[in-house]
N, CA, C and O of each residue as an XYZ file, in Angstrom:
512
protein
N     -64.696    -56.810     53.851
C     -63.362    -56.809     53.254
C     -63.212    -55.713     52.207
O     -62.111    -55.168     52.129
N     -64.162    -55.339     51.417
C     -64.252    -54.390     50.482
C     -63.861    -53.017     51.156
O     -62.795    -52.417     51.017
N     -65.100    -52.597     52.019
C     -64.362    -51.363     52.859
C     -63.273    -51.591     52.885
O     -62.561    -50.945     52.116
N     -62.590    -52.693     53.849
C     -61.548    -52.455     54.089
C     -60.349    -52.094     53.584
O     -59.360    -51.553     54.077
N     -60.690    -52.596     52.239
C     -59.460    -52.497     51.255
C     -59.391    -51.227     50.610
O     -58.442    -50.908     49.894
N     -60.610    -50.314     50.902
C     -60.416    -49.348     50.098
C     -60.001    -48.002     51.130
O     -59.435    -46.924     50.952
N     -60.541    -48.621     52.146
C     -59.872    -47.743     53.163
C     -58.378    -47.613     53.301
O     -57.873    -46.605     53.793
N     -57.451    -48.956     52.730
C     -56.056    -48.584     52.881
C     -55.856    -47.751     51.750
O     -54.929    -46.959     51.917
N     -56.540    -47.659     50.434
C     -56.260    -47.505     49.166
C     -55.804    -45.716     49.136
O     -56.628    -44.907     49.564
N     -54.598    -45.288     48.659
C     -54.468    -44.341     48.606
C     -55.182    -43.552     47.844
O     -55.484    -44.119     46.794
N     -55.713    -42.122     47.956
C     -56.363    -41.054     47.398
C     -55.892    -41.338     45.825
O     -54.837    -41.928     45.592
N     -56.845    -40.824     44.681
C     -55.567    -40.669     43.619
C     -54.710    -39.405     43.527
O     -53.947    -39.410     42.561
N     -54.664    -38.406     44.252
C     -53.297    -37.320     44.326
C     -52.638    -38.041     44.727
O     -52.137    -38.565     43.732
N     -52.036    -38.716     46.013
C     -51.161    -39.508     46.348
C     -50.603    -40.659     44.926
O     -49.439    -40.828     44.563
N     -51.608    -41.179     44.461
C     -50.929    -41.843     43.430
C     -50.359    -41.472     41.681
O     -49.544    -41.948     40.891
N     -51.185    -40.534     41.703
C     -50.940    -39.338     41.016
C     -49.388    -38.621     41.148
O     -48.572    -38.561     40.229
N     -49.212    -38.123     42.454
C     -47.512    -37.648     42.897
C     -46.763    -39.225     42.692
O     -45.915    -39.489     41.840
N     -47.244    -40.031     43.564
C     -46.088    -41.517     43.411
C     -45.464    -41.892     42.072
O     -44.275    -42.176     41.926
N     -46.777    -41.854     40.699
C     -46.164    -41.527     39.211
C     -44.894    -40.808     38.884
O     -43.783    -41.138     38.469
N     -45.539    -39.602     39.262
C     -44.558    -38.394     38.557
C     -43.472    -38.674     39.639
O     -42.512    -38.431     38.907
N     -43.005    -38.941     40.612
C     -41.853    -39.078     41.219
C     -41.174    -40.275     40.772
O     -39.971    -40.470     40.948
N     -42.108    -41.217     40.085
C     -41.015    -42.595     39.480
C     -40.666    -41.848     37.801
O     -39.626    -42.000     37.161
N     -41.474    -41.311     37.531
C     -41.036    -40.963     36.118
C     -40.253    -39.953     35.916
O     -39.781    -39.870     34.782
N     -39.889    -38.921     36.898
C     -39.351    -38.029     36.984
C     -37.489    -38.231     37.370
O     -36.587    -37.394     37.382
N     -37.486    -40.024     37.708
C     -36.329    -40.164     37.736
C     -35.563    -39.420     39.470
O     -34.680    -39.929     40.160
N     -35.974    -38.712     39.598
C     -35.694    -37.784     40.514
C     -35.695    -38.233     42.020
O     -36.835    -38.451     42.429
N     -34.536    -38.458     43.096
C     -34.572    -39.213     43.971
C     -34.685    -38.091     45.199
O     -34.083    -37.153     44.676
N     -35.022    -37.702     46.287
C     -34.543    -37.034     47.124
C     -35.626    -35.583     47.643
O     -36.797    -35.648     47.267
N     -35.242    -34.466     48.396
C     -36.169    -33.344     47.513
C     -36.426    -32.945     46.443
O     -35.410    -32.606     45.836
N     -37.225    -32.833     45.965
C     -37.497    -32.195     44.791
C     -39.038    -31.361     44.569
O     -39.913    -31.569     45.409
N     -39.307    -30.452     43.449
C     -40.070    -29.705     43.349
C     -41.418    -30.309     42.912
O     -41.439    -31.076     41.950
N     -42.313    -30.058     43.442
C     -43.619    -31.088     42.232
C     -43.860    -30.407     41.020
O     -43.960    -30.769     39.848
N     -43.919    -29.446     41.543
C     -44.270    -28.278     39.817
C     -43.242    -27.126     39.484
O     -43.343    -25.920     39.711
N     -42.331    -27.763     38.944
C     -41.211    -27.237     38.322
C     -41.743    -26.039     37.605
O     -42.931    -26.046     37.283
N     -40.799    -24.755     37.251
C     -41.183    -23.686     36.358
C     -41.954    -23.995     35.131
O     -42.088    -25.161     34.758
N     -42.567    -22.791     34.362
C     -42.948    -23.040     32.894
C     -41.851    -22.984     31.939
O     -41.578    -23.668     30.953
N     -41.039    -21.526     32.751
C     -39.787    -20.936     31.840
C     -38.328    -21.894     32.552
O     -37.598    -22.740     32.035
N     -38.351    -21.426     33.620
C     -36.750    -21.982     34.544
C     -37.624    -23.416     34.570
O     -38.839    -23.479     34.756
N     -36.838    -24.410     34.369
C     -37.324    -26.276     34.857
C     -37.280    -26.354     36.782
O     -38.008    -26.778     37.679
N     -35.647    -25.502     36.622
C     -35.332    -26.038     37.730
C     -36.027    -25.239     39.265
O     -36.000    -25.654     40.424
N     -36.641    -23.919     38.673
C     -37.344    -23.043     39.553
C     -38.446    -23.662     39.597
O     -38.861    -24.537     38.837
N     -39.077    -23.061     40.781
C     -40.805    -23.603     40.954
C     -41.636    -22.713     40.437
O     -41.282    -21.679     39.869
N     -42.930    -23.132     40.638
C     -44.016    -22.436     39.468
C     -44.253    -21.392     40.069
O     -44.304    -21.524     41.292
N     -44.514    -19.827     39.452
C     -45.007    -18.937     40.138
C     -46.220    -18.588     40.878
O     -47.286    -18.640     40.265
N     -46.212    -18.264     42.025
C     -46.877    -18.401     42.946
C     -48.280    -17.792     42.468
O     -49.052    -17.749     43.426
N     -48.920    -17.245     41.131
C     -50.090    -16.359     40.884
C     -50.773    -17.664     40.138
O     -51.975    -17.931     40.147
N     -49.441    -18.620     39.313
C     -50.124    -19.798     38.523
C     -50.949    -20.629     39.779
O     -52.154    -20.880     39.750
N     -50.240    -20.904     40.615
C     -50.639    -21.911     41.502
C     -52.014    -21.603     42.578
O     -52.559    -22.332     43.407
N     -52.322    -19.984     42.087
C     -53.718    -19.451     42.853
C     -54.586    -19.549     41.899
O     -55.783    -19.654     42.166
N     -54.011    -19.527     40.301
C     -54.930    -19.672     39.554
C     -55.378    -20.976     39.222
O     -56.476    -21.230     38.726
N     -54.031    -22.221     39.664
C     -55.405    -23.152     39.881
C     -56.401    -23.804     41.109
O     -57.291    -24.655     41.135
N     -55.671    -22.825     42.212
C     -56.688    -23.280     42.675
C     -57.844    -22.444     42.410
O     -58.741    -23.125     41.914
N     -58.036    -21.707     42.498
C     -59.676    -21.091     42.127
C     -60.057    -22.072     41.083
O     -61.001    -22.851     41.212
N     -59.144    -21.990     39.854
C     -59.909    -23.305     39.400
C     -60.744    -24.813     39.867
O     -61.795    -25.349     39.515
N     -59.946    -25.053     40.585
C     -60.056    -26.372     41.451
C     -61.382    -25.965     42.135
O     -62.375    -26.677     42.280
N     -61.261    -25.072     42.409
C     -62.675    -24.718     43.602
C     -64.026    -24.526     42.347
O     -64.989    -25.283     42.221
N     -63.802    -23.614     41.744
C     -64.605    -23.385     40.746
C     -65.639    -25.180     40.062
O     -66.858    -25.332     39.986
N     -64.512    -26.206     39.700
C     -64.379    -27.443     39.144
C     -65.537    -28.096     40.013
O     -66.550    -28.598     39.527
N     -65.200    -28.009     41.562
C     -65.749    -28.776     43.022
C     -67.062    -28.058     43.330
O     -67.909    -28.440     44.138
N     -67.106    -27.035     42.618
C     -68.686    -25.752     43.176
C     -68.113    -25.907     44.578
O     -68.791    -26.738     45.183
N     -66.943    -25.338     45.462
C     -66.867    -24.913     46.685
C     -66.838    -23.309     46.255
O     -66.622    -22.999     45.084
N     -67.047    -22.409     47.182
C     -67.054    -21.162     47.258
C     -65.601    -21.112     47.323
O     -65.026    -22.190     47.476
N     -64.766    -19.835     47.216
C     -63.479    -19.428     47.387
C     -63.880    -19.082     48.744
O     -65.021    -18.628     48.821
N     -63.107    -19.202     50.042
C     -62.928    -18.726     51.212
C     -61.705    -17.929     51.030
O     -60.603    -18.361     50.690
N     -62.124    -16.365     51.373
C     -60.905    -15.924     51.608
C     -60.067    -15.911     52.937
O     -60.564    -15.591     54.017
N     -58.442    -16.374     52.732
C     -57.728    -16.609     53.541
C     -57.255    -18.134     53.719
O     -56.327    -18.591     54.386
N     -58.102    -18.699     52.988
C     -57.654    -19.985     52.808
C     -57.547    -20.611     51.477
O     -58.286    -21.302     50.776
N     -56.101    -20.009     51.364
C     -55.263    -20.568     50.510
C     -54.272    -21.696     50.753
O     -54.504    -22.501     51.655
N     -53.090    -21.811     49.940
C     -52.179    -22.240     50.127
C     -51.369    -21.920     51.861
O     -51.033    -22.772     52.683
N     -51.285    -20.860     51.932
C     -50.739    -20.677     53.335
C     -51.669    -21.414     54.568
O     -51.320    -22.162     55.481
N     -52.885    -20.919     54.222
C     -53.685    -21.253     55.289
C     -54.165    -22.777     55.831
O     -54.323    -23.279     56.944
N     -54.321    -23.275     54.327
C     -54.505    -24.702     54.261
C     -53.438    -25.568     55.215
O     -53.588    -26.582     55.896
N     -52.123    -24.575     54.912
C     -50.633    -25.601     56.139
C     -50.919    -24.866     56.925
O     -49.718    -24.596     56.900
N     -51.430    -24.041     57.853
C     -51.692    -23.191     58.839
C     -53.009    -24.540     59.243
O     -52.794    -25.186     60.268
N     -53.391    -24.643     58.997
C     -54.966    -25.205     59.174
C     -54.772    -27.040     59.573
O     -55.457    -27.674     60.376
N     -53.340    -27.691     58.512
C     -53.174    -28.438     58.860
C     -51.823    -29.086     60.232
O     -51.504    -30.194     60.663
N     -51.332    -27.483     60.522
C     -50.432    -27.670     61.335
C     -50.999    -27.356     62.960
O     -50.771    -27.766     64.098
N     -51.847    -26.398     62.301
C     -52.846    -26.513     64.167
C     -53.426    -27.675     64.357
O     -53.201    -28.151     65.469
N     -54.271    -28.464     63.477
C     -55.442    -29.870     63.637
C     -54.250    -30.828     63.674
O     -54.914    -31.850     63.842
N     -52.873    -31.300     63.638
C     -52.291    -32.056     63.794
C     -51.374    -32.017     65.342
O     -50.594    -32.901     65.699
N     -51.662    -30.921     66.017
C     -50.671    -30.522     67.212
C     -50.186    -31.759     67.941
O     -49.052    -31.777     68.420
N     -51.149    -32.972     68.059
C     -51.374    -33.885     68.811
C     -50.054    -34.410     68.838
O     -49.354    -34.671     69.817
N     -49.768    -34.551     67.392
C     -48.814    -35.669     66.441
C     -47.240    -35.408     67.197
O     -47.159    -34.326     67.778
N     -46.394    -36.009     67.227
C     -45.088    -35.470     67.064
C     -44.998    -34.651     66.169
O     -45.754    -34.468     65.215
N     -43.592    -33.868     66.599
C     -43.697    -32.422     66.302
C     -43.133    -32.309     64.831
O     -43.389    -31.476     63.961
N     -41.952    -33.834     64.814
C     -41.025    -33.826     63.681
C     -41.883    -34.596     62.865
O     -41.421    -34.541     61.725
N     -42.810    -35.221     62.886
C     -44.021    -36.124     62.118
C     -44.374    -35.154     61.051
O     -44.153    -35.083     59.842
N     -45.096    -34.324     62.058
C     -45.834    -33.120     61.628
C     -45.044    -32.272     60.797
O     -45.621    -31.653     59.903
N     -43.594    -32.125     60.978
C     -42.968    -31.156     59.943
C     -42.728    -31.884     58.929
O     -42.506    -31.468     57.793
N     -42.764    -33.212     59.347
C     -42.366    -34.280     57.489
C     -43.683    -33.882     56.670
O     -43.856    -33.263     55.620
N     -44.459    -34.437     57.503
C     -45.925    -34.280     56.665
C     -46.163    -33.316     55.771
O     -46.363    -33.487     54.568
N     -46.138    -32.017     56.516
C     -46.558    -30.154     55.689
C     -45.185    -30.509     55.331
O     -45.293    -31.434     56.136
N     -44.088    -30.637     54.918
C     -42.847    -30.018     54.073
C     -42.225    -29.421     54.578
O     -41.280    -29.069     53.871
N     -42.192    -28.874     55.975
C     -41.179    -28.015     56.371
C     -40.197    -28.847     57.026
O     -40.294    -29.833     57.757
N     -38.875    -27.944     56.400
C     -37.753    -28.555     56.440
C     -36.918    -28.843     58.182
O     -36.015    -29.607     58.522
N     -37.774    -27.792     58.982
C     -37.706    -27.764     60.425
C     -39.012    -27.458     61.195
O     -40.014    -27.025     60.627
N     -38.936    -27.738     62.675
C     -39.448    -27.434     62.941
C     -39.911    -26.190     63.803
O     -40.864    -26.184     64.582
N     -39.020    -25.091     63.506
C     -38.789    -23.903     64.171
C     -40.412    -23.268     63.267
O     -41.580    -23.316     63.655
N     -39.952    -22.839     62.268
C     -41.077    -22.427     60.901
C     -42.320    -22.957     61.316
O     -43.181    -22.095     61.489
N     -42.705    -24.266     61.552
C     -43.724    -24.850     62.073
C     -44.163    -24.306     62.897
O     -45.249    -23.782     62.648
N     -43.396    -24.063     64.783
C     -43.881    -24.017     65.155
C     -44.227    -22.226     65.559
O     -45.158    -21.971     66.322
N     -43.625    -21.431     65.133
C     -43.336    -19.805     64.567
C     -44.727    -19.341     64.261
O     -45.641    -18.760     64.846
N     -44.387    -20.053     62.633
C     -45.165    -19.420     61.779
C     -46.274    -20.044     61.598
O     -47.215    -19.283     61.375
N     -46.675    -21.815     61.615
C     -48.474    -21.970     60.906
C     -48.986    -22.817     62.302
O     -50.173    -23.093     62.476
N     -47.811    -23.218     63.357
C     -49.132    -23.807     64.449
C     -49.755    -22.785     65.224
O     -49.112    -21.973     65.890
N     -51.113    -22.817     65.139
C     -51.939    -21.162     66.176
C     -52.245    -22.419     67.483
O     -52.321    -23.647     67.476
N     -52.359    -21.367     68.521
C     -52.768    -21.540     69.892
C     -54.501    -21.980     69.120
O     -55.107    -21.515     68.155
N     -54.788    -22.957     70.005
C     -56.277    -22.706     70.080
C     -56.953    -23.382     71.550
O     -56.420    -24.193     72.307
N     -58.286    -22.755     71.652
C     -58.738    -23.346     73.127
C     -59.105    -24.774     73.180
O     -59.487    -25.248     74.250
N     -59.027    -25.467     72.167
C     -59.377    -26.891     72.645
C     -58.093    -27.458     73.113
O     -58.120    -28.067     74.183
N     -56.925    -27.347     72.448
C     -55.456    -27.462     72.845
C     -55.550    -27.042     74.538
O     -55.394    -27.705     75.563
N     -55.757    -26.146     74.375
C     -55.448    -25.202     75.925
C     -56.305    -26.038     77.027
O     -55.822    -26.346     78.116
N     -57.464    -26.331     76.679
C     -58.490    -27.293     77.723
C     -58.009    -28.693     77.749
O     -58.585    -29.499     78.480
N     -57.327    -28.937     77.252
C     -56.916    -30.622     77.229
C     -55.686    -30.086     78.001
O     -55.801    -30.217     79.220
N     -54.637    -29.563     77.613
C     -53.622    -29.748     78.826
C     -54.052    -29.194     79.720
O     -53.613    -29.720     80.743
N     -54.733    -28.342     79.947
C     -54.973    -28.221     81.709
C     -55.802    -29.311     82.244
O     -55.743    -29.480     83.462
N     -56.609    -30.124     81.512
C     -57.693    -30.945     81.893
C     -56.485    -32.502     82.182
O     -56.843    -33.337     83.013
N     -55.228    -32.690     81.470
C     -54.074    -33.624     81.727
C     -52.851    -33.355     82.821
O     -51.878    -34.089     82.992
N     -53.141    -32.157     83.494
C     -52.008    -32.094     84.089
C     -51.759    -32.724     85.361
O     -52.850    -32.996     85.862
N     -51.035    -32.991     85.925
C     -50.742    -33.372     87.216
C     -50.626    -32.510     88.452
O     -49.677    -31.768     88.706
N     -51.710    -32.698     89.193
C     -51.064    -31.658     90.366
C     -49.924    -31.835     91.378
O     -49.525    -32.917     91.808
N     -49.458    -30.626     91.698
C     -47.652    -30.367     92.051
C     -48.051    -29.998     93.797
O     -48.667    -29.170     94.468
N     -46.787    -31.897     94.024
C     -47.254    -31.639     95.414
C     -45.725    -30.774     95.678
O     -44.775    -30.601     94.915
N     -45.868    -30.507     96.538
C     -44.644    -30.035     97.419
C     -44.632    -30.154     98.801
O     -45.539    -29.981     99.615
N     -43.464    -30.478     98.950
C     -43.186    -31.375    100.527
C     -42.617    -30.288    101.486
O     -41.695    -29.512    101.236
N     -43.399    -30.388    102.718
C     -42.725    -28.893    103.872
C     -41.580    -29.321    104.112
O     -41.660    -30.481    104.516
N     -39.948    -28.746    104.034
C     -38.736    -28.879    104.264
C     -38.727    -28.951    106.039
O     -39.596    -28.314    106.634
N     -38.076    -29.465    106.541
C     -37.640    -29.251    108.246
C     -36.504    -28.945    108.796
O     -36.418    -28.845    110.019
């Protein structure tokens, strides 16, 4: 029962964001990390590399280059292909799924070996 319960138990980032979205008053979209200077702008994009290196630095992971912020939704939009498509765009944040499927889902060969390994073969009937 213990596992079990902790297996439903959300991460603390998840409960961490659930906070700041009740305290923030704020119903709907909204930004998680509002500007330093503008409130209503989002944080600049050099702050948000500087923490992650921090973050990595914190964890002793190495920095991988290329996997950043972009790559990380690149990374989680290919390993989710399975999912529905509109699932998958709630999940990463994108507001459609054109962007999704454009810009961060990549082709890969395990994708490619499963649908050919699911397909149905196509009979066709001789006309008379």
């Amino acid at each position: 029962r213990a596992a079990a319960a902790l297996a439903l138990r959300p991460p603390p980032a998840v409960l961490a964001l659930q906070k700041a979205r009740r305290t923030s008053g704020v119903i709907g979209d909204t930004l998680i990390f509002s500007g330093e200077r503008k409130r209503d702008g989002p944080l600049p994009g050099h702050t948000l590399i500087k923490w992650l290196r921090g973050a990595e630095e914190l964890a002793n992971l190495p920095h991988v280059r290329g996997l950043g912020f972009h790559g990380a939704r690149r990374a989680f939009a290919t390993s989710t292909k399975h999912a529905p498509l509109r699932d998958v765009a709630y999940l990463g944040g994108w507001k459609d799924t054109k962007t999704l499927l454009t810009c961060y889902q990549a082709p890969d060969e395990e994708s490619q070996r499963a649908a050919l390994a699911a397909r149905q073969p196509v009979v066709i009937e001789a006309v008379s």
